[in-house]
C-alpha angles and dihedrals in degrees: 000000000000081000093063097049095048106067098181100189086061099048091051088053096048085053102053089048094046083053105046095040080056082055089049100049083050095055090054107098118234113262093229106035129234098247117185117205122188142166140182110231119177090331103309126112122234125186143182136203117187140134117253105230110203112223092225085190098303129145092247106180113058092010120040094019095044114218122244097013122107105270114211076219096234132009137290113020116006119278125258146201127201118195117193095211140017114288147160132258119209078324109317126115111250114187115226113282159071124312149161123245125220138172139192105220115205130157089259117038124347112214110227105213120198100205122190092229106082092165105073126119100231128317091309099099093033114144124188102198074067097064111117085185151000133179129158135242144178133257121226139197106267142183107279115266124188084199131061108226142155127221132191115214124210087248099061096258114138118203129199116191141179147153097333103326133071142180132213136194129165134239117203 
């Protein structure tokens, strides 16, 4: 009886399909790519990890990025910096390791958030009792990008841009 319900050769042949249809979904690029920033800035190594969103002529600030709502600042898991040292941000003392970088994006100012879990998918499991620092910032008019991206300078100035608009802060 069990021999009738086992068909071997078709469980082999399920398998290989459900396999190579597994191959086939990795293969597939991410929408939205993994991109790495880093800098050197007075000896101390700062790096970002975020995923690069493409407009695809979509109304990104107010709509897609909601105001006023923590952004995961990027796509995919959140984003995160690494700083080999301690440093300062826009002033403010930041201990070496690994974080994940937030912002609150609003017409006026965005508020930019360092939180001590770097390992969150998103702003889903965001917890603000988990914040090490904010700080705000202001957004300013910038050349237009398809892609969201984030650049270090030299220098220790950290750039986020998309669409038309960017914000800066500095590490030191």
């Amino acid at each position: 009886m069990l021999k009738k319900l086992i068909n071997f050769p078709s469980i082999v042949a399920i398998i290989l399909l459900l396999s190579q249809t597994s191959l086939v979904a990795q293969d597939k690029p991410r929408a939205s790519p993994p991109q790495t920033t880093s800098a050197e800035v007075n000896g101390k190594t700062i790096t970002i990890n975020y995923s690069s969103p493409s407009k695809k002529d979509r109304v990104i600030w107010g709509d897609l990025v909601k105001y006023d709502k923590v952004w995961r600042t990027g796509a995919n898991e959140a984003t995160t910096i690494e700083v080999s040292e301690d440093v300062k941000i826009n002033g403010k003392a930041l201990k070496k390791g690994k974080y994940s970088l937030f912002t609150i994006p609003r017409e006026g100012k965005w508020t930019v958030i360092i939180n001590s879990n770097a390992n969150q998918w998103g702003a889903y499991s965001y917890k603000e009792g988990k914040d090490v620092l904010r700080f705000d910032v202001m957004p300013t008019s910038a050349a237009f990008s398809e892609l969201f991206t984030i650049d270090i300078s030299d220098r220790g100035v950290v750039t986020i841009a998309w669409d038309k608009l960017k914000v800066e802060f500095t590490v030191e």
